[in-house]
TORKOL-4160 file (C-alpha; in steps of 0.2 Angstrom, whole numbers, padded with zeros to 4 digits, m for minus):
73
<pt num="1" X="0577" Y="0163" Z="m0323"/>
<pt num="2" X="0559" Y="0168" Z="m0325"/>
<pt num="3" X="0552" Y="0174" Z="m0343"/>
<pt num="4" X="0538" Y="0176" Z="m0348"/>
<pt num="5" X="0524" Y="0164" Z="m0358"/>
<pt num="6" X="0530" Y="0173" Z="m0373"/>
<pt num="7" X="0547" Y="0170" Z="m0370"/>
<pt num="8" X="0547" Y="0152" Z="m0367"/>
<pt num="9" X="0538" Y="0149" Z="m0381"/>
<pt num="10" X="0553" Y="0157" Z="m0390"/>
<pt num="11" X="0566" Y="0148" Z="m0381"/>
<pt num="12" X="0556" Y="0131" Z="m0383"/>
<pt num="13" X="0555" Y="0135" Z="m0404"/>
<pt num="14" X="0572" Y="0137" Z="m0405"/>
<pt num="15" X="0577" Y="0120" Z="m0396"/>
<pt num="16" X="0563" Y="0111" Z="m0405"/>
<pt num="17" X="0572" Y="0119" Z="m0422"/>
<pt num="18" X="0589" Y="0114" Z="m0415"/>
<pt num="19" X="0583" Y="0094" Z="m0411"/>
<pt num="20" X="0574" Y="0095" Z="m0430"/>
<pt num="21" X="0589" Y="0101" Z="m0436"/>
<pt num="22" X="0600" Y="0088" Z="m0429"/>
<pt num="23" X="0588" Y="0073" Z="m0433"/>
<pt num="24" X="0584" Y="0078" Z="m0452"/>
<pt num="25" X="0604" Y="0078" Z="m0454"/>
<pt num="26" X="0603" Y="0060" Z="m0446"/>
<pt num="27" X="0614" Y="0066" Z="m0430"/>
<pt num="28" X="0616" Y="0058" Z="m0413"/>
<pt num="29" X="0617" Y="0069" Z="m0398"/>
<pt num="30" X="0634" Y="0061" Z="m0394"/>
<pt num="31" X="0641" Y="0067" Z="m0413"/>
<pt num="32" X="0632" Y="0085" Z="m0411"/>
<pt num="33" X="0640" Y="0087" Z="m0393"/>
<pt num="34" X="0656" Y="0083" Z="m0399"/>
<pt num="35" X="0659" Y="0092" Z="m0410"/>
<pt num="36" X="0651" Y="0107" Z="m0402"/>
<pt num="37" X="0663" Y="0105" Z="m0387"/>
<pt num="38" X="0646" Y="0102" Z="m0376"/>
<pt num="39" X="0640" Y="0088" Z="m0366"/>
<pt num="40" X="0624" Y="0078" Z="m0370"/>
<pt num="41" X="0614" Y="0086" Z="m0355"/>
<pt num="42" X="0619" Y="0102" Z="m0362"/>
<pt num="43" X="0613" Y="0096" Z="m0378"/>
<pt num="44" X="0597" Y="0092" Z="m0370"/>
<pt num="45" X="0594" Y="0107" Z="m0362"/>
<pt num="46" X="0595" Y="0116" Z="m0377"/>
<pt num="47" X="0584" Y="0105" Z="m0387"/>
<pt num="48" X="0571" Y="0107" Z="m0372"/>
<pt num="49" X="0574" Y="0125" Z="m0376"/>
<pt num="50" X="0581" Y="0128" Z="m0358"/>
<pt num="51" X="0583" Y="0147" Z="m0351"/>
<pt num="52" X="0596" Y="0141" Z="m0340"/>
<pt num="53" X="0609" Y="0135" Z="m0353"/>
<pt num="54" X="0620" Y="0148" Z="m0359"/>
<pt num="55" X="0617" Y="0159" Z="m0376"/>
<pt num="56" X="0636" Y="0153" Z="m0380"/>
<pt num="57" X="0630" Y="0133" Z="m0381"/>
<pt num="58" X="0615" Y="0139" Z="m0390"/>
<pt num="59" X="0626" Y="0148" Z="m0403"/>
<pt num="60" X="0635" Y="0132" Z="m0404"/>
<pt num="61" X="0626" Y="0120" Z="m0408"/>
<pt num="62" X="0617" Y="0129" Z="m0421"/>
<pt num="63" X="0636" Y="0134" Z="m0429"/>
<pt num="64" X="0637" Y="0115" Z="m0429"/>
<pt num="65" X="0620" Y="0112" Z="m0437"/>
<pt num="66" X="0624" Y="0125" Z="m0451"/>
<pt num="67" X="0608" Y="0137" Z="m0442"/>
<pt num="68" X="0618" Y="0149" Z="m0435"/>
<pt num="69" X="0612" Y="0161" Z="m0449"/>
<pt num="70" X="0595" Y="0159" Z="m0441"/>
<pt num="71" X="0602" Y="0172" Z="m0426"/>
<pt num="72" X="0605" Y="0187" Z="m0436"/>
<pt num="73" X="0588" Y="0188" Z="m0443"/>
């Protein structure tokens, strides 16, 4: 999937937000996963802020993280 620079810079916000997110509450990626009904390179992906992984593992690992508020603005 191409996007643009602006795009990606986006994407990659969001997955930084989602790994900052996840370390603060003192999570592993394994406990996040889990409970998001992911897999760790799923994980990954998202927290690389990857266009390729789906808007659904997105919104689930920030419903996980308590973040999923931050969609709706």
């Amino acid at each position: 999937m191409k996007l643009t620079n602006k795009q990606g810079a986006i994407l990659r916000q969001l997955g930084l937000n989602i790994k900052r997110a996840r370390l603060r509450r003192k999570q592993t990626m394994e406990a996040v996963s889990t409970a998001a009904g992911i897999s760790v390179p799923t994980l990954r992906s998202i927290e690389k802020g990857d266009p390729n992984t789906s808007m659904g593992a997105y919104f689930l690992a920030l419903f996980i993280l308590g973040l999923e508020k931050d969609l709706a603005r």
